[in-house]
C-alpha positions in Angstrom: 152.0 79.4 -159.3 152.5 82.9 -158.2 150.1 85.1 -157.4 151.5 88.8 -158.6 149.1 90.7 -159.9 146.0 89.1 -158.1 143.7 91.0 -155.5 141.1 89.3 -153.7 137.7 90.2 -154.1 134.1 89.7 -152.1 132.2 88.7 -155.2 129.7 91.2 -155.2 131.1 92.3 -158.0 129.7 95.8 -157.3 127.4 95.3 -160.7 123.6 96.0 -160.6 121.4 95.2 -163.3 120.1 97.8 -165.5 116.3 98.4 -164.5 113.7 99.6 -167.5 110.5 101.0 -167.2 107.4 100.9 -168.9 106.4 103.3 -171.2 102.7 104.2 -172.1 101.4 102.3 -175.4 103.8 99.6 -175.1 103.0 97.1 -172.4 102.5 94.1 -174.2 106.4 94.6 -175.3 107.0 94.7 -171.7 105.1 91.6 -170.7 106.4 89.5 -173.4 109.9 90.6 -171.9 108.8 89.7 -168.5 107.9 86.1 -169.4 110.8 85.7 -171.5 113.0 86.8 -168.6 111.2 84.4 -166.0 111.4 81.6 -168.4 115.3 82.3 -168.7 115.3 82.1 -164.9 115.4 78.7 -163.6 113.1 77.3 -161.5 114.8 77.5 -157.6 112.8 74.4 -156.7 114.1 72.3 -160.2 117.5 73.7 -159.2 117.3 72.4 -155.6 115.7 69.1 -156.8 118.8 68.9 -159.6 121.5 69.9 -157.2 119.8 67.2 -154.4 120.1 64.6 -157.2 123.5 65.0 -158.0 124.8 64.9 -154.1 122.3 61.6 -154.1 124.2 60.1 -157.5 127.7 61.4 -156.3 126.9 59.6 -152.7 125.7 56.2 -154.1 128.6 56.1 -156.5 130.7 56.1 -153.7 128.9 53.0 -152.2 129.3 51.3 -155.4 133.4 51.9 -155.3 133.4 50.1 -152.1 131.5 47.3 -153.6 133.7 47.3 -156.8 137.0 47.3 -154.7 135.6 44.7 -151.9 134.6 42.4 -154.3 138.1 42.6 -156.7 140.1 42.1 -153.6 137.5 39.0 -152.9 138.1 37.5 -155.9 141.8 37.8 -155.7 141.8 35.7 -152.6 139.7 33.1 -154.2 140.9 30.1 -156.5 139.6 31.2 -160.0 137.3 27.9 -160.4 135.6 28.1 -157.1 131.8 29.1 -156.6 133.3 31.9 -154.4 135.4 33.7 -157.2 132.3 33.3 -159.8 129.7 35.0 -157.4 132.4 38.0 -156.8 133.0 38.6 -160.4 129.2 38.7 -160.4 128.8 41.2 -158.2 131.9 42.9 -159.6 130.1 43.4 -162.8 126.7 43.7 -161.4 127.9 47.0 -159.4 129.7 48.1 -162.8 126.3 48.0 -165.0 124.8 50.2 -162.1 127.7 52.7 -162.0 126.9 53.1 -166.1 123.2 53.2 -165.0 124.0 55.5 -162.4 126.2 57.8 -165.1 123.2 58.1 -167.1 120.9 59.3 -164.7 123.5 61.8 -163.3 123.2 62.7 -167.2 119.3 63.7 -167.0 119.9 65.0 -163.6 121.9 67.5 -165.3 120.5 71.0 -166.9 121.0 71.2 -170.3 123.9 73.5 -171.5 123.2 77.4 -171.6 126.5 78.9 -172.7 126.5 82.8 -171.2 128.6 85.7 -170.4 129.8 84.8 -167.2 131.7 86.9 -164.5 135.0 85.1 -163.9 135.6 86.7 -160.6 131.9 86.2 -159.3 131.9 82.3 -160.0 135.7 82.0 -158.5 134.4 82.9 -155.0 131.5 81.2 -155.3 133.3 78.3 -155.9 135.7 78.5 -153.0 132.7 79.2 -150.8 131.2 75.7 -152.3 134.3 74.2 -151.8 135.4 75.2 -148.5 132.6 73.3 -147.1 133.5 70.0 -149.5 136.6 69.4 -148.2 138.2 68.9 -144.9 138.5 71.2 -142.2 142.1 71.7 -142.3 141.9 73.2 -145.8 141.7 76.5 -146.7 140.2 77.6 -150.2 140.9 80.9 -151.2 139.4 83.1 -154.6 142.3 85.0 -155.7 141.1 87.2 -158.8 142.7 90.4 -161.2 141.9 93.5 -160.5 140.0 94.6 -163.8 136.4 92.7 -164.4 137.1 89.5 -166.7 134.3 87.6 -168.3 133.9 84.5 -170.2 131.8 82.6 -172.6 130.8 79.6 -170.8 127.4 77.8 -168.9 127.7 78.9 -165.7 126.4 76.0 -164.0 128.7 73.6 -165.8 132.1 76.3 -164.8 131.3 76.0 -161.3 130.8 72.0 -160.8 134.5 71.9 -163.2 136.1 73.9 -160.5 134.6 72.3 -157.7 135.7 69.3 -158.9 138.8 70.6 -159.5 139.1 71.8 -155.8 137.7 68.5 -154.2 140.8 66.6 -156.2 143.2 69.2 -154.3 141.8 68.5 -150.8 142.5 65.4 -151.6 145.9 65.6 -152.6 146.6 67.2 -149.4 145.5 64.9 -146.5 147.4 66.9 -143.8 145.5 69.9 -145.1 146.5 73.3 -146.5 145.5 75.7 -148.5 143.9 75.8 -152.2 143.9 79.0 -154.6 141.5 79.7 -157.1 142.7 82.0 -159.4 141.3 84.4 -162.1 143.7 86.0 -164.8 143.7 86.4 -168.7 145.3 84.7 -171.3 146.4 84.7 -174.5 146.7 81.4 -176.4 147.6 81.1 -180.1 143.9 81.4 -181.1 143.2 84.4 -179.2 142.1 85.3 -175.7 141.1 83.6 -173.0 140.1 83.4 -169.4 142.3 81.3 -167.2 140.9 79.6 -163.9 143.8 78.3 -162.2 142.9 75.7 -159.3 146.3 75.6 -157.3 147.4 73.2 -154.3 150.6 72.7 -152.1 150.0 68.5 -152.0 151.2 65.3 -153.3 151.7 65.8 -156.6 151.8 63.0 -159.5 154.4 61.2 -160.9 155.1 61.9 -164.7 153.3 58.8 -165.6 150.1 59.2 -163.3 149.9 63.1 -164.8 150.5 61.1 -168.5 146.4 59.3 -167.5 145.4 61.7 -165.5 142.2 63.0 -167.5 141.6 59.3 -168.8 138.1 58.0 -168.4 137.7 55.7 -164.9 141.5 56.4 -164.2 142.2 57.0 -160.4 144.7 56.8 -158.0 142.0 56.4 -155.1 140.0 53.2 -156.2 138.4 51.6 -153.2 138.5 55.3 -151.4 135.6 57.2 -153.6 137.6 57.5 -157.0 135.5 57.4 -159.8 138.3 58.5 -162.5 135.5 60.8 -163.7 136.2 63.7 -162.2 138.9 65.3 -164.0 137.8 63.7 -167.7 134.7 65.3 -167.3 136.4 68.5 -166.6 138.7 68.3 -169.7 135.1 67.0 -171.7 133.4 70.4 -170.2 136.2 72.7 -171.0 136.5 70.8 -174.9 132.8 71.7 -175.5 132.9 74.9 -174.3 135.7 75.6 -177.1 138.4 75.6 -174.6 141.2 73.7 -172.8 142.1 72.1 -169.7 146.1 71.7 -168.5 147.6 70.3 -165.8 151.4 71.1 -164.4 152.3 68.4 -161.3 155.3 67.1 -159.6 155.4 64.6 -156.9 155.8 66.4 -153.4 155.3 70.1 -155.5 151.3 70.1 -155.5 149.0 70.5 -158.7 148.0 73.3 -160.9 145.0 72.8 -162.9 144.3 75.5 -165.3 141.0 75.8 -167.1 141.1 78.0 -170.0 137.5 79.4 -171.5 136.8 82.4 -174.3 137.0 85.7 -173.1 134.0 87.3 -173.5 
């Protein structure tokens, strides 16, 4: 994808929130907004907690793939009737009913939803900050954004882990390394305007049929390496119930864009 028409940005965003004061006769209107602020902040030690629980699901999920694949290729090896072949089809299934039991607490580890107007270009470089520290050091993740201020209707928290995971599946693509783009642009689609994060990488590629599964539940093309085939369903499921769309354009040896379209705000 070209980038014509993008500028990079800091993500300061150069906004600064409008500050009120208190006026005489009227502070209990001030304190109620005061509480309702701080209970519309989140709690930085919940938030810590939750984001510590999520690297602790995502790592043991991992563990559990290499159990899943060591034990399939086990009981490959193994004539179909022997003790052997039973107890690794046990252990097969045993590390299947944790990964569901490890999906669900991954589910309350999770914030519920809080749909916002969101700065596009602010949560684009966050995200390549995020994700130039999740994937190897030969790759290079960088925010590209337009020049005029674009926002959209989504929960921020849920935007950011999409395109991280979105970025994480391009470093992976790309084992020599090389660089990733995440870009910002608007966009109009037949039932009206939209905001289009682009998450663009120079790798592998997939094949027409791969591309075909690609957002299918527990499909991957790295079992036995880490693949969950959750990562970009879950993306597709985030960008559905936020009353958008996900697309992907690939070809093998041409790289990956992954374009998540939200509502403009």
């Amino acid at each position: 994808m070209g980038t014509d028409g993008f500028a990079a940005r800091d993500g300061t965003g150069g906004r600064q929130a409008a500050r009120t004061s208190a006026q005489p006769g009227r502070r209990p209107a001030v304190v109620r907004r005061s509480s309702e602020a701080r209970a519309a902040t989140p709690d930085p030690r919940l938030e810590a907690r939750r984001r510590q629980t999520g690297v602790l699901v995502h790592d043991f999920n991992n563990l559990l793939n290499v159990i899943l694949a060591a034990n399939e290729a086990l009981a490959a090896q193994l004539p179909e009737n022997s003790d052997g072949y039973e107890l690794a089809r046990i252990s097969q299934e045993a590390a299947e009913k944790g990964a569901e039991l490890l999906a669900r607490l991954a589910d309350l580890s999770r914030p519920e939803a809080n749909d916002a107007v969101v700065d596009a270009a602010e949560v684009a470089v966050t995200t390549a900050r995020l994700a130039q520290v999740s994937t190897a050091s030969s790759v290079t993740v960088v925010a590209l954004a337009m020049p005029e201020p674009l926002a959209c209707c989504a929960d921020r928290g849920g935007l950011e882990s999409a395109l991280l995971n979105l970025c994480v599946n391009a470093g992976h693509a790309m084992p020599d390394g090389g660089a990733i783009q995440v870009a910002v642009s608007a966009a109009m689609l037949d039932d009206g305007a939209y905001v289009a994060f682009s998450v663009v990488d120079a790798g592998v590629g997939m094949s027409a049929e791969t591309l075909a599964r690609a957002t299918e539940p527990y499909f991957t093309t790295r079992a036995g390496r880490g693949g969950t085939g959750l990562g970009l369903s879950g993306v597709r499921d985030f960008a559905r119930r936020s009353g958008g769309a996900l697309k992907l354009v690939s070809q093998e040896g041409r790289g990956t864009t992954a374009t998540l379209y939200l509502p403009r705000a």
